[in-house]
Structure formats: structure tokens, C-alpha cells
C-alpha positions as CSV (number, residue, x, y, z in Angstrom):
1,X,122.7,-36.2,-23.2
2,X,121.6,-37.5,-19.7
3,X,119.4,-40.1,-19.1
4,X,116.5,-40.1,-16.7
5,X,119.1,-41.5,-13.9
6,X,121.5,-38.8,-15.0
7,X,124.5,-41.0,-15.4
8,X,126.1,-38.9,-17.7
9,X,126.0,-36.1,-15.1
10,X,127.0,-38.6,-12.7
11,X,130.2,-39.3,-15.0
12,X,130.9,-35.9,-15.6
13,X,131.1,-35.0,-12.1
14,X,133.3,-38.0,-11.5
15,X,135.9,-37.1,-13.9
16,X,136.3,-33.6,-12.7
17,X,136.2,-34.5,-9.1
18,X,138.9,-37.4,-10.4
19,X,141.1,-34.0,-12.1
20,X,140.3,-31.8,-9.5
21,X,142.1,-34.2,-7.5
22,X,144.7,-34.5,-9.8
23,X,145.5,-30.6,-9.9
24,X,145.4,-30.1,-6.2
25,X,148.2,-32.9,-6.2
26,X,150.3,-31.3,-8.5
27,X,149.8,-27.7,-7.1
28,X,151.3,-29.4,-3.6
29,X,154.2,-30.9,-6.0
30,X,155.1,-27.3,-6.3
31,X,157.1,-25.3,-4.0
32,X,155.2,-21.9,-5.0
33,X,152.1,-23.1,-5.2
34,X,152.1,-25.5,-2.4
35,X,151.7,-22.8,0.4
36,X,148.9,-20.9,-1.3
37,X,146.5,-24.1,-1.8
38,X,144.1,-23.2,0.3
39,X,143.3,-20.0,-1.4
40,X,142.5,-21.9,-4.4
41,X,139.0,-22.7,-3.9
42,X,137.6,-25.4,-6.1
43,X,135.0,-23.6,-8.1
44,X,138.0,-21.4,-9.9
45,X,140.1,-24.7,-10.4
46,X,136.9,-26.2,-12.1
47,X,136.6,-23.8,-14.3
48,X,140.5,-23.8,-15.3
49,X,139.8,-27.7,-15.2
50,X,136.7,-27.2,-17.7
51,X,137.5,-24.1,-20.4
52,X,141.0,-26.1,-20.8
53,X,139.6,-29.2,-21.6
54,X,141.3,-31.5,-18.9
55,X,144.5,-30.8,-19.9
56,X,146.6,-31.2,-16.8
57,X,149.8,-29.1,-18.8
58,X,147.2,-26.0,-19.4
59,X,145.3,-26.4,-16.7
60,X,148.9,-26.0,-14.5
61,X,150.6,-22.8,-16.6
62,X,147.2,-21.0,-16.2
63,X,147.2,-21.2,-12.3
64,X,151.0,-20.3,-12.4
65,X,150.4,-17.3,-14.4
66,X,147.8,-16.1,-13.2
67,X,149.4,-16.7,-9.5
68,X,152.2,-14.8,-11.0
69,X,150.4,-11.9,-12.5
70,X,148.3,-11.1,-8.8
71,X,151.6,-11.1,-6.7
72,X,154.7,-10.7,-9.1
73,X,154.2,-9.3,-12.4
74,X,151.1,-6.8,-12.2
75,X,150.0,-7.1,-8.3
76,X,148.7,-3.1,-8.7
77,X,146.4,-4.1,-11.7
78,X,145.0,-7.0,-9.3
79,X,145.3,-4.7,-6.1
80,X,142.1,-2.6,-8.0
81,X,140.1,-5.8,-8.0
82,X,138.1,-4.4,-5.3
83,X,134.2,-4.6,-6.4
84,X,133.3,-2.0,-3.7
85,X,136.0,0.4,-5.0
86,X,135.2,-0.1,-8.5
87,X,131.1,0.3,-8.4
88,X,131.3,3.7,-9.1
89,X,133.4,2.7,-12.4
90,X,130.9,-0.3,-13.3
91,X,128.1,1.8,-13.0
92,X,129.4,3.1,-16.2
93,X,128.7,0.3,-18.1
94,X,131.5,0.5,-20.3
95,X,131.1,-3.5,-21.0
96,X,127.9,-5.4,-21.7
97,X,127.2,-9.1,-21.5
98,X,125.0,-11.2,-23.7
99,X,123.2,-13.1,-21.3
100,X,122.0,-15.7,-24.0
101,X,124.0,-18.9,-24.2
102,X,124.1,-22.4,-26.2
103,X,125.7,-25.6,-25.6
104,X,127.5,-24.6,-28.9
105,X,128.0,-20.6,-28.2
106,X,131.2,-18.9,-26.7
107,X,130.0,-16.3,-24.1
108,X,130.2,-13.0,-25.8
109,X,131.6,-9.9,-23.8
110,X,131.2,-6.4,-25.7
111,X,133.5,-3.6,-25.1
112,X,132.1,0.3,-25.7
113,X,135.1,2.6,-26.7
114,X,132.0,5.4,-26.3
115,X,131.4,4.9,-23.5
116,X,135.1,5.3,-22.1
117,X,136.4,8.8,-20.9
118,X,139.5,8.1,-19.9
119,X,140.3,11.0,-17.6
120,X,138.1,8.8,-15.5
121,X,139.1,5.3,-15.9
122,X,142.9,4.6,-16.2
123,X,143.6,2.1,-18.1
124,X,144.5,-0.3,-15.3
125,X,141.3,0.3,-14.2
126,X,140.0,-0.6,-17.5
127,X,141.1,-4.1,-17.4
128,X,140.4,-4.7,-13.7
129,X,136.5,-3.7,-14.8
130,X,137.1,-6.1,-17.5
131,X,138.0,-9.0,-15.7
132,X,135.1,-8.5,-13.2
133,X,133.0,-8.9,-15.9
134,X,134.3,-11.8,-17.8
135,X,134.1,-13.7,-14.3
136,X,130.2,-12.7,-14.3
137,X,129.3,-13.8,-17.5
138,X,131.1,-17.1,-17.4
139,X,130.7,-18.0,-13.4
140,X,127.4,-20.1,-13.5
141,X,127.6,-21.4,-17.3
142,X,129.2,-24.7,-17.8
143,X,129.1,-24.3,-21.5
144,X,131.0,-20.7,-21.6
145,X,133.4,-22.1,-19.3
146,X,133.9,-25.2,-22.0
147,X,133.5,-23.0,-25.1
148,X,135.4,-19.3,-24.0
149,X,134.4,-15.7,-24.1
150,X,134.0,-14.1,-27.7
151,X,135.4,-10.8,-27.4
152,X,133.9,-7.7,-28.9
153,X,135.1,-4.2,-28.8
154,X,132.0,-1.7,-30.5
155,X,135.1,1.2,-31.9
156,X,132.1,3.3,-32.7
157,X,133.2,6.7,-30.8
158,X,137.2,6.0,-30.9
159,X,138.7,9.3,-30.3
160,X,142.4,10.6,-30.3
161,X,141.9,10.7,-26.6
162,X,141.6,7.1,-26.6
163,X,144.0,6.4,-28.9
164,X,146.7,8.3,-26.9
165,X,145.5,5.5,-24.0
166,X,146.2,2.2,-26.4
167,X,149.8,2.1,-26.2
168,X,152.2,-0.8,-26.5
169,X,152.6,-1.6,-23.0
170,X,149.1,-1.1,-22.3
171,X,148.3,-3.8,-24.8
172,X,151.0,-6.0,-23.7
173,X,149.4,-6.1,-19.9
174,X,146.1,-6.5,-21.4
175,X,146.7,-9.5,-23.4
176,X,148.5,-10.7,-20.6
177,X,146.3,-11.1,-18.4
178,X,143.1,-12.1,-21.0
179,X,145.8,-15.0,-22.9
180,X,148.0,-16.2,-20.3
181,X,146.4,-15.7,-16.9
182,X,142.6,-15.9,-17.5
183,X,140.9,-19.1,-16.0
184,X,138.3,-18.8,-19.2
185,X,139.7,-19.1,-22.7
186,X,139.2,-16.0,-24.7
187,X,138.4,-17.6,-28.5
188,X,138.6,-14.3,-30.7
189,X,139.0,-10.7,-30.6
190,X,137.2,-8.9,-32.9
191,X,137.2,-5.0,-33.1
192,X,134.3,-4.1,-35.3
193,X,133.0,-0.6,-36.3
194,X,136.8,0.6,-36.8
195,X,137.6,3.6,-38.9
196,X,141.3,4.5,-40.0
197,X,142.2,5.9,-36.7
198,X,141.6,2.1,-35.2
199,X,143.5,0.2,-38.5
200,X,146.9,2.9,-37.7
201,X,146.6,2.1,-33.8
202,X,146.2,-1.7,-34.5
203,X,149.5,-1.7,-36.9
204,X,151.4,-0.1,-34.4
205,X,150.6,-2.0,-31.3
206,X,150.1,-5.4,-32.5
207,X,153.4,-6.9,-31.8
208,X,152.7,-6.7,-27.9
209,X,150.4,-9.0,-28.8
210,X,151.5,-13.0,-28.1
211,X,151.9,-14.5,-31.4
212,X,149.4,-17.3,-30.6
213,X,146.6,-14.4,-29.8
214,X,147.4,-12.4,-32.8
215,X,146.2,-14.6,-35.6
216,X,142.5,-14.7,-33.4
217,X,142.0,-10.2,-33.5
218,X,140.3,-8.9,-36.2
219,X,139.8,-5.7,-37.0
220,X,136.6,-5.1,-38.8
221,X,134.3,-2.2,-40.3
222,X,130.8,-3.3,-40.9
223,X,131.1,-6.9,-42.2
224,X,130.4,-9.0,-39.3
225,X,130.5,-12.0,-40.8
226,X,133.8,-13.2,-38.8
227,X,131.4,-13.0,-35.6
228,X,128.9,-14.9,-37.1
229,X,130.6,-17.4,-37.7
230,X,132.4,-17.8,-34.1
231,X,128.6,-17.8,-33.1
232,X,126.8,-21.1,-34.4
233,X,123.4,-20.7,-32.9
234,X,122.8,-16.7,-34.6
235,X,119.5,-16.5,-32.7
236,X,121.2,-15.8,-29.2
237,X,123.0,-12.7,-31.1
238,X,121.5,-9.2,-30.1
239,X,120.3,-7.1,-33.7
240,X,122.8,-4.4,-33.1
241,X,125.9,-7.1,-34.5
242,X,123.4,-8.9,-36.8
243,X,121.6,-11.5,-34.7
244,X,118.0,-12.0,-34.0
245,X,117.0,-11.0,-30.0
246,X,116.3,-7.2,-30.2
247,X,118.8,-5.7,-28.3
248,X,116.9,-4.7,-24.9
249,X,116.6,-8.2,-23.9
250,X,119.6,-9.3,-24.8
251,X,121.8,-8.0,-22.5
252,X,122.5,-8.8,-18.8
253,X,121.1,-5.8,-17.3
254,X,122.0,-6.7,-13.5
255,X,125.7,-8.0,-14.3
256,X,127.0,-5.1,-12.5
257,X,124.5,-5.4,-9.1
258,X,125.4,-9.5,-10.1
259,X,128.8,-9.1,-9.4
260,X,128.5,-9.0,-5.8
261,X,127.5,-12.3,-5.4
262,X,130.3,-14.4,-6.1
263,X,133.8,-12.8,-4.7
264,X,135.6,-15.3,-5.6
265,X,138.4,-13.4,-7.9
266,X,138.5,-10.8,-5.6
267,X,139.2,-12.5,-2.6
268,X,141.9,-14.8,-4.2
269,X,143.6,-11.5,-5.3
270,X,143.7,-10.3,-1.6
271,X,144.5,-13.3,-0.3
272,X,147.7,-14.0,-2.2
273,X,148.9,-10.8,-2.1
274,X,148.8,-10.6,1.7
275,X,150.6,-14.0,1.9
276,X,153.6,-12.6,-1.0
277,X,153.5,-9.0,1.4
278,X,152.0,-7.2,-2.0
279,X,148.8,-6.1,-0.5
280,X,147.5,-4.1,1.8
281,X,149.1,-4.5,5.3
């Protein structure tokens, strides 16, 4: 709560201002990080500060990894974080966000295998698309960025084409970069609407899956009841997974045209890699 003064805003700010200090002083305690500081800008290290809770140890192996990931371990996945280059691809709206949020709610971040073809989007491409939108849904909302992004992939339309796209490696990048690198804690994975052909994927490529992330992935035909109860406050659910809002108002419908206004992912990426020599010269 916060009182007509607003001292508990007042507090709140202090304390992250007071962590925020904290990080930056052990970023320059390292001899990676240290050069790259100011690329960092505050707004991303809040949110790492916020969605992990304070904790200095988490707060720290997130910016490493995802550090990491952009220049080292995947820098061509994070070289297609161009929002210019990929418009043509989010205009395909192959990811929807429910733009209705609680104090109590994760963020919730819906996937559409129909809507996939993926003789036009790689699968790298997939996942840079992905992150772009995660970033929008959770980039002015304190309370996603405290309570993570609820992950839901609609399987309705799975097709062998697809499947011959979901291999091991594939999965391995993705959870990669959505478990260890992503400055937003994703709480649960569910795939819902699956049919056999999703089960015989999911049993094959589960083991590229961290062990910690595993035990949150369901894999689910029509009983939604494991996303109800990730969801606490059911009446910011759309009616197509069982909630109350009808479904066209529910949705973000600018959260592609949104994207624009906040670069911030985008421009870290390119910075890095220009300072590591990945990038484009």
C-alpha cells in the first residue's frame, strides 16, 4: 500500500536505487563486465534487480549469461535482434500478449504453432521474435517484472513440418536463452492443445531442457486447469484458455507497432557485440 505521502513508494525506490548501486559495484568488480558498464543501462538492471527479487547472486549470473549468450555463445541469434529487420516477421503475429495484468498475475505470453510456417521463419528467428515480445509485455509493468511471464504455446495446428523444426538443439538454445539469460523470470511452460504428435516430440527433446525448467513444462490437451491456477485473479484471462475477458479485448493489439518505442534490448545487443568484434563492422 502507499500512503497519501507515498512513503512506501518512496522506500521502494530507495532500496532499488540502494541495489542498483550495489550491482553496478559489483559488475566493475568484474574483469568482463567492467568494460561494458556503460551499455548497461539502468532500466534493464532494474528489471533483473526486480523479477529476481534482490538477490545480488541471481541478479549477477543473469547479466553474465545473458552478456555471454549476445557475444560468445549465440551472438547470430542476438545479431537478428534488429526490430527493423524483423517487422516483416512480427507482422505475422505468431505471439500474442495479454495486456491485462494484477498485482498477483505473471504476464502471460501465448505462442501460435498455426500461425508458424517455417519455410519463413527459421527458428533462430523464432526466438529472436520471441524475445522482442517478452521485453514488450513486461517493459512498463512492475508487477510482471516481480511475478514473470506465464508461458503458453496454443499446439492447435502442429504439423510434421513443425515438428521436423523442434529438435534437440533447437530446444537447448531456446531454453537457454528464456532460463538462463532472460532478465524476466519465465514461471511455467505450459503447451496446451497437444495431440500425440506434441507428447512423441516432447519425450524426445526434453532432456535439452535444464533440469530446474523441466519440472515447470506441461504438456496439456484441453484441461487447463494447471494455467488457472498459475493465474490467481481468472478475470484478466482471455475466454479462449478459460478466463472471463472475451478474447478481442484481451489482447495487446499494438505490441508489434509498441515495440519500437523502447530499443533498449536491441541496442545492448549491438552494442556489445561491436565492443567483443561479433557484430557488424
Amino acid at each position: 500500500m502507499v500512503d497519501q505521502a507515498g512513503n512506501s513508494l518512496s522506500l521502494e525506490n530507495e532500496k532499488e536505487t540502494e541495489y542498483l548501486k550495489i550491482v553496478r559495484d559489483m559488475m566493475a568488480g568484474s574483469e568482463k563486465l567492467r568494460p561494458m558498464m556503460p551499455f548497461w543501462p539502468d532500466k534493464l538492471l532494474l528489471m533483473i534487480i526486480r523479477t529476481y527479487d534482490f538477490n545480488q547472486t541471481s541478479v549477477m549470473r543473469v547479466i553474465n549469461s545473458l552478456q555471454n549468450c549476445i557475444t560468445e555463445t549465440y551472438p547470430d541469434l542476438f545479431r537478428l535482434l534488429n526490430l527493423t529487420d524483423l517487422k516483416p516477421i512480427l507482422d505475422k503475429k505468431l505471439f500474442t500478449l495479454v495486456k491485462h495484468s494484477s498485482p498477483r498475475n505473471p504476464g502471460i505470453l501465448i505462442f501460435h504453432f498455426k500461425n508458424w510456417e517455417p519455410s519463413e521463419v527459421s527458428t533462430d528467428q523464432l526466438i529472436a521474435v520471441g524475445i522482442v515480445y517478452y521485453y514488450q509485455l513486461v517493459r512498463n509493468s512492475k508487477d510482471i517484472q516481480r511475478n514473470g511471464i506465464l508461458f503458453l504455446m496454443d499446439t492447435d495446428g502442429l504439423g510434421f513440418n513443425h515438428a521436423r523444426q523442434l529438435s534437440y538443439d533447437f530446444v537447448k538454445k531456446l531454453f537457454a536463452v528464456m532460463v538462463y539469460s532472460s532478465p524476466i523470470r519465465f514461471v511455467c511452460y505450459v503447451l496446451y492443445n497437444s495431440s500425440y504428435l506434441m507428447e512423441k516430440i516432447y519425450s524426445v527433446v526434453k532432456y535439452a531442457i535444464p533440469e530446474r525448467a523441466r519440472k515447470d513444462v506441461y504438456v496439456i490437451k484441453k484441461d487447463l486447469t494447471v494455467i488457472h491456477g498459475m493465474v490467481p485473479d481468472k478475470q484478466f484471462l482471455p475466454t479462449c484458455i478459460g478466463g472471463d475477458i472475451q478474447n478481442d479485448v484481451t489482447f495487446q493489439d499494438d505490441a508489434e507497432q509498441a515495440a519500437f518505442e523502447d530499443l533498449t534490448l536491441q541496442n545492448l545487443a549491438t552494442d556489445l557485440q561491436r565492443e567483443f568484434g561479433v557484430g557488424k563492422k
